[in-house]
N, C-alpha and C positions, 0 to 999 in steps of 0.2 A: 973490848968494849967495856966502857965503866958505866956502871948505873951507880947514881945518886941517890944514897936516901935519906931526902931532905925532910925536918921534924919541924913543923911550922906551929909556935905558940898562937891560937886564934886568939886568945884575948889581948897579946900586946900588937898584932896586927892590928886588929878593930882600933886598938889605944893611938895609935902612929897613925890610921887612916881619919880617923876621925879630929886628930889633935893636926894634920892638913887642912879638915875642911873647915877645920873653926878657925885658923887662922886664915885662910883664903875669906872666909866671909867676915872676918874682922876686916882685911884692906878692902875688901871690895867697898864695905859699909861704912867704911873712913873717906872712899874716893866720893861716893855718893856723898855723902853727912858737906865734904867738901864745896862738892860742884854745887849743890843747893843750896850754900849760905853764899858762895862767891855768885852764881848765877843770878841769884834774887838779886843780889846786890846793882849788879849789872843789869840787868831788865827794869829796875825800877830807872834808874839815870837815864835810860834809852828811851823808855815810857814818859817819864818827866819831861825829857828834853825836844821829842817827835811833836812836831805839830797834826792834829787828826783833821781834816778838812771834812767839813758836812757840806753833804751834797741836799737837793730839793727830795728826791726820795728817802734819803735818811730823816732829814729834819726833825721832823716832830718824834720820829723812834728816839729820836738823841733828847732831843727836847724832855721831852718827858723823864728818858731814863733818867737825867742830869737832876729835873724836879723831885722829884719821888727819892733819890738816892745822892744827895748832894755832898754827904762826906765822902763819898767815894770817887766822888771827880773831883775836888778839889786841887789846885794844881797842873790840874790837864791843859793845856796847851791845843785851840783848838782856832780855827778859820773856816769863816762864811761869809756868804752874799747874804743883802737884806735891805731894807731900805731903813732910814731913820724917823720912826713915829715918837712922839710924848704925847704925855700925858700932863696934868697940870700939877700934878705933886711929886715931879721928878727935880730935882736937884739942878744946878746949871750945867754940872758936869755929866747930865745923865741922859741917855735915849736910852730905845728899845730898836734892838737890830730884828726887824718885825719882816713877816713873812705874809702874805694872805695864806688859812688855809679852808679850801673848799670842804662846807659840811653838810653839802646837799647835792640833790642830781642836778638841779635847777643854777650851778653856779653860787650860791648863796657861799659867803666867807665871812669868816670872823680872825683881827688880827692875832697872832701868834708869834713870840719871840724872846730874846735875851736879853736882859737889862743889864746896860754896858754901862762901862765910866771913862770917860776920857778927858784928858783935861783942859784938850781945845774941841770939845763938844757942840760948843754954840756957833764954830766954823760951817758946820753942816745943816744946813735947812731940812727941813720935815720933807719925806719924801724924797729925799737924795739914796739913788741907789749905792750902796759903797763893800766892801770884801775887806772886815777884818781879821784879825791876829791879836789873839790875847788869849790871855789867862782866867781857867775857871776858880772862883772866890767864893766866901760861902758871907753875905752880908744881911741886910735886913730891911725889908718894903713890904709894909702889913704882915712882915712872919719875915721866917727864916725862907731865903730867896739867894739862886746863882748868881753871882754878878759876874760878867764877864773884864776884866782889867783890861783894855784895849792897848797893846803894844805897838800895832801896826795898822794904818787905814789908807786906803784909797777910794777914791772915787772910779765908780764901773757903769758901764750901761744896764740898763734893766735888762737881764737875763730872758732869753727865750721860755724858761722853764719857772716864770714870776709865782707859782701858786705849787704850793704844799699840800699832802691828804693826811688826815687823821692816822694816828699812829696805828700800827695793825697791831690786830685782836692777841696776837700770839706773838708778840717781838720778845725780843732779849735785849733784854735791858742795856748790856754792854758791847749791840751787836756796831752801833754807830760810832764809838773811841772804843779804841785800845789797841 
């Protein structure tokens, strides 16, 4: 029988064990540092390029967040229903992709919506229900104001679900795109 007797340096052991875990945590923090500049990269083109469609329960969550924080959708790529209202100081190329929304028990509405631009606008009469496609824009109507760039329109029937509610007390701001 042979017995070993083996004399173990503890301080170039700790030296060898610890000069593994800092190079194990340099690759690892290189793969990560990686996937994070490539990943953002990717989620922005994917984010860019996704159209978000607003639904009548989202609306006004969207609506608002979009107001209140408009550099930060700029760009967004969104579609909805709504009918065309103006106003007398809108542009020719301009409506409002307008909603009713109820701000009473009694049914009582006031209009709500997105100021669009399209550049066959005056095709569409006041009151035409229609489901666009365009782009959020950051432009200018009494202040700094979303415009929506209209890509795509059709004309639709007035939807089952014609009326919106105030936006709720506790939304997240980004809960309606992204």
């Amino acid at each position: 029988m042979f017995v070993f007797n083996v004399k173990i340096n503890g301080s170039k052991v700790f030296k060898a064990i610890f000069l593994c875990m800092l190079i194990i945590l340099l690759i690892i923090l290189g793969i990560v540092i990686f996937r994070v500049l490539t990943g953002a990269k990717n989620t922005s083109n994917a984010y860019q390029n996704k159209v978000n469609t607003i639904s009548a329960s989202n609306y006004t969550n969207v609506l608002k967040a979009v107001h209140d924080n408009i550099d930060d959708y700029i760009g967004t790529k969104i579609k909805f229903t709504g009918y065309v209202y103006r106003v007398l100081d809108l542009k020719e190329n301009q409506f409002v992709l307008a909603r009713d929304m109820i701000i009473s028990s009694d049914y009582q509405s006031v209009i709500v919506g997105f100021l669009c631009e399209y550049d066959k606008a005056k095709d569409f009469q006041d009151n035409t229900w229609i489901e666009i496609t365009g782009e959020i824009t950051k432009g200018n109507y009494h202040g700094d104001m979303p415009i929506v760039k209209i890509t795509n329109i059709n004309k639709v029937n007035k939807p089952n679900d014609e009326y919106v509610y105030p936006p709720d007390e506790n939304y997240i701001p980004t809960s309606g795109i992204v």
